[in-house]
C-alpha positions as CSV (number, residue, x, y, z in Angstrom):
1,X,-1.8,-37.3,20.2
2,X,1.7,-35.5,20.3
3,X,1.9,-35.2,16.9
4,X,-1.8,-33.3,16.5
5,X,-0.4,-31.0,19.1
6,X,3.2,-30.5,17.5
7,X,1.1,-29.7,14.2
8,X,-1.3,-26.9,16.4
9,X,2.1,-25.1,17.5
10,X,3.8,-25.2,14.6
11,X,0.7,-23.8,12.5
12,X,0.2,-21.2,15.4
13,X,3.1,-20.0,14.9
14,X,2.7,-19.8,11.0
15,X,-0.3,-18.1,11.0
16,X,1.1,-15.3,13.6
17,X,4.3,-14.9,11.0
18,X,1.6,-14.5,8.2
19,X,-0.9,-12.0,9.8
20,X,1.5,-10.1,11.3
21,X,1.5,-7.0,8.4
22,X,-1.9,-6.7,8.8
23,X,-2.0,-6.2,12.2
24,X,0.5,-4.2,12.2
25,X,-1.0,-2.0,9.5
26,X,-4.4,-2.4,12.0
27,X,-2.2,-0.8,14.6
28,X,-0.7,1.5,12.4
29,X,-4.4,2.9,11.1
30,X,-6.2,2.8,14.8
31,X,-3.2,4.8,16.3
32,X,-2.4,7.9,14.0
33,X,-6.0,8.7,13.7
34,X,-7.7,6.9,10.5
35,X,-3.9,7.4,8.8
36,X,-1.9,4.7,9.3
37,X,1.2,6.5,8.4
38,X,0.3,9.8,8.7
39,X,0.8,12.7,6.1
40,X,3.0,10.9,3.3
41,X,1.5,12.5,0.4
42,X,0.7,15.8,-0.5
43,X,-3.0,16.6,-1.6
44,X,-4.6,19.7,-3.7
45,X,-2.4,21.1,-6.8
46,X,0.8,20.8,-5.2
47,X,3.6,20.7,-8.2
48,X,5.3,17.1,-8.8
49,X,7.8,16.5,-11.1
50,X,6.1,13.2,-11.6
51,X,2.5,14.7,-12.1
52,X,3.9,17.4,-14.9
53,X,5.9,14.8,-16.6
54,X,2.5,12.1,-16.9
55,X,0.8,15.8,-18.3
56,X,3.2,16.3,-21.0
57,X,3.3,12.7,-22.1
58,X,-0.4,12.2,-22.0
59,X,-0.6,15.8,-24.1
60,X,2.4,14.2,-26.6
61,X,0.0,11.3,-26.8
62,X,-3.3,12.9,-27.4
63,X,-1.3,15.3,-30.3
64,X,-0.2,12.5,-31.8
65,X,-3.9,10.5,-32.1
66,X,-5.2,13.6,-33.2
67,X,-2.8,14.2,-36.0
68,X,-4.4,10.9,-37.8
């Protein structure tokens, strides 16, 4: 009977080390409001150097398909 309680503990303590991130993230969400981490991320048409270099390669692209 030890050992079935030895194996309880020991998967106890497994499962809390494996659903900890989403409790934390549960946390996270429930605190700041319906955002877990709060403003990270700019909305609307906010320039990024990211966003303007996907538009020029997706224009390259499409010049390139249209050219056939």
């Amino acid at each position: 009977m030890g050992e079935v309680t030895e194996l309880f503990v020991v998967m106890f303590i497994v499962a809390a080390f494996a659903f900890a991130p989403l409790g934390y993230f549960i946390y996270k969400f429930t605190k700041a409001g319906n955002k877990p981490f709060g403003e990270i991320e700019p909305h609307g048409d906010s320039p990024s150097m990211v966003n303007d270099f996907a538009e020029k390669i997706i224009k390259l692209v499409q010049g390139l398909f249209a050219k056939k």
